[in-house]
N, C-alpha and C positions, 0 to 999 in steps of 0.2 A: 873678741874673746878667743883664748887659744884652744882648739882644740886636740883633745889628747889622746892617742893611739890608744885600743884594748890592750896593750903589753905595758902602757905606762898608766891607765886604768887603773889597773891589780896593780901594781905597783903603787900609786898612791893610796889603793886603800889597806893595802900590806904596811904601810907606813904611817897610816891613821888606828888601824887595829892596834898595830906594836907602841905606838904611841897615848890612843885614848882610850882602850878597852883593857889590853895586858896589865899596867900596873893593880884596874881593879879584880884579877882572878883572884889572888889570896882570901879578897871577900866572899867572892860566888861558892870558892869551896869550901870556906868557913860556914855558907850557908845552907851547904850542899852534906856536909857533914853530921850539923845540926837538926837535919832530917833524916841523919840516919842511914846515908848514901855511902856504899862502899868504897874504898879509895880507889877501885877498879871501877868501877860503874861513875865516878866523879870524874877520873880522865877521861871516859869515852864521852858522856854527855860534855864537859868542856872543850874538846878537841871538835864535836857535832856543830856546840853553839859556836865556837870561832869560824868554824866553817862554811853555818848558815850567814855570817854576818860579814865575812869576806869575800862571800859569792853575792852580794848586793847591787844591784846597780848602781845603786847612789849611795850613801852616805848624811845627803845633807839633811835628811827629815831628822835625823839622830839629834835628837838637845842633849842627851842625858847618855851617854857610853856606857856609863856603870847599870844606871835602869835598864837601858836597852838591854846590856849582857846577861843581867839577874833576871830578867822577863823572858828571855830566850833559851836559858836553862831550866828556869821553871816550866815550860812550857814542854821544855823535851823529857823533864823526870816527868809530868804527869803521865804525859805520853806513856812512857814505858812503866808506870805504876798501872796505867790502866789496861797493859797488856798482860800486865800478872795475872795468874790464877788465887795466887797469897799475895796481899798486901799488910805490911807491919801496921798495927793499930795507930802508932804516932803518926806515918805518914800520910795517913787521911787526914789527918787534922794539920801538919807541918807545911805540910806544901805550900798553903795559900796565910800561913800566918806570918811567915817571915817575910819583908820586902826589903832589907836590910840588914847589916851590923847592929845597927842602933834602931831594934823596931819603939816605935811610938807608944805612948801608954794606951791611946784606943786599940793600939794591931794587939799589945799583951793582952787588954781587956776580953777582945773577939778571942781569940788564942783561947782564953781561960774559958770564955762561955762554951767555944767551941768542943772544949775538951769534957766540960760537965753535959753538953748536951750529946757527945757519943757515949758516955758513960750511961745516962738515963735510955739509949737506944739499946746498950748493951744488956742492959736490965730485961729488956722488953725481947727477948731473944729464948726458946724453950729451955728449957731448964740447964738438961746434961750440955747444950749447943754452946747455950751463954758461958756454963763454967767452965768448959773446955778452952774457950776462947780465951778468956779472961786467963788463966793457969797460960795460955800460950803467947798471951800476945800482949800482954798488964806485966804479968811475972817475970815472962823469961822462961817458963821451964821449956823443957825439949821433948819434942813427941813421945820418944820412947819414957821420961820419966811418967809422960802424961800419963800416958798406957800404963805401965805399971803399976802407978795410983790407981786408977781405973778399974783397972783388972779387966784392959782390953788389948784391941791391937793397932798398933802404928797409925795402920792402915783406915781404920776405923778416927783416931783422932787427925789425921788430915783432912778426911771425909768433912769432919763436924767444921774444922776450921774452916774450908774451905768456904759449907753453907752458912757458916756464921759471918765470916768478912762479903761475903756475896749479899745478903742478907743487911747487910748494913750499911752497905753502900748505896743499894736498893733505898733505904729506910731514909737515909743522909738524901739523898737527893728527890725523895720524895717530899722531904719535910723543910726543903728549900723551896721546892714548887710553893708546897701548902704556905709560909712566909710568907712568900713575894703577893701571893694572893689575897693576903689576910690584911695586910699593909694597906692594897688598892681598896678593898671590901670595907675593912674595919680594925679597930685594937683590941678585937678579944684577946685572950691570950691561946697561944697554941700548946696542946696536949700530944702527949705522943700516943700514936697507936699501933695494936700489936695487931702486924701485918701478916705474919706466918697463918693466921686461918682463913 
């Protein structure tokens, strides 16, 4: 078996990347978009994952280039979703729905529960917390219109966003714990409960 210098190394996996992994970027950013991912924060995370997967040593565990690429992106948005202080309401729920161009009618299914069951979290949130949210992060509106409806300050409607998406992430991964548990234990059904007291 030949073997092959570190300078022809990188080099064949410079020529397995441009070969097996590039043609699928159109897709990663199609998915990367789809969550809502800035076309600035979509180069930096793709340029990240080409770079985690070119500084490999090996290559040969790789079946799937395209999965490997879209698992290695997803892995670095969450990363940097969960170093926000705000995270956009879709992207809690988008991250882990998509694993493809063409997701499956189970991934839509999950998608769709997943979304009705941040909406029933969002419910469960105090009152002015949850509308605030909801107006900033459902809507679309902008702090400052927030405020003005309000009849507060900026400063004030970030505050609440902030303890509302903190508060629900809290809530969301509590209520995975409570799941996985419930599965092992029994089939009751699970209720959501209001955590703030």
């Amino acid at each position: 078996m030949k073997h092959l210098s570190a300078a022809d190394q990188r080099h064949e996996r410079a020529l397995w990347v441009a070969r097996e992994v590039l043609p699928h970027e159109h897709k990663v950013r199609a998915w990367l978009r789809r969550a809502r991912v800035s076309p600035e924060d979509a180069d930096e995370i793709l340029q990240e994952a080409y770079c985690r997967v070119a500084t490999l040593d090996s290559v040969a565990h790789i079946t799937s280039p395209y999965s490997y690429f879209l698992s290695t992106a997803r892995n670095l948005l969450a990363r940097r979703l969960r170093r926000q202080r705000i995270v956009p309401m879709e992207a809690l729920v988008q991250v882990d729905s998509y694993q493809d161009d063409a997701p499956s009618p189970e991934e839509l299914v999950m998608s769709k529960i997943s979304h009705h069951a941040m909406l029933a979290l969002l419910d469960c949130l105090p009152e002015r917390c949850g509308r605030i949210v909801r107006l900033r992060k459902l809507e679309g509106w902008s702090q400052k219109k927030i405020a003005e409806h309000l009849g507060t300050t900026e400063k004030a409607v970030e505050k609440q966003v902030w303890l509302g998406v903190r508060l629900l992430r809290e809530a969301w991964s509590r209520a995975e714990v409570d799941a996985d548990e419930r599965l092992v234990q029994s089939s009751s059904p699970v209720r959501v409960r209001r955590w703030w007291k």
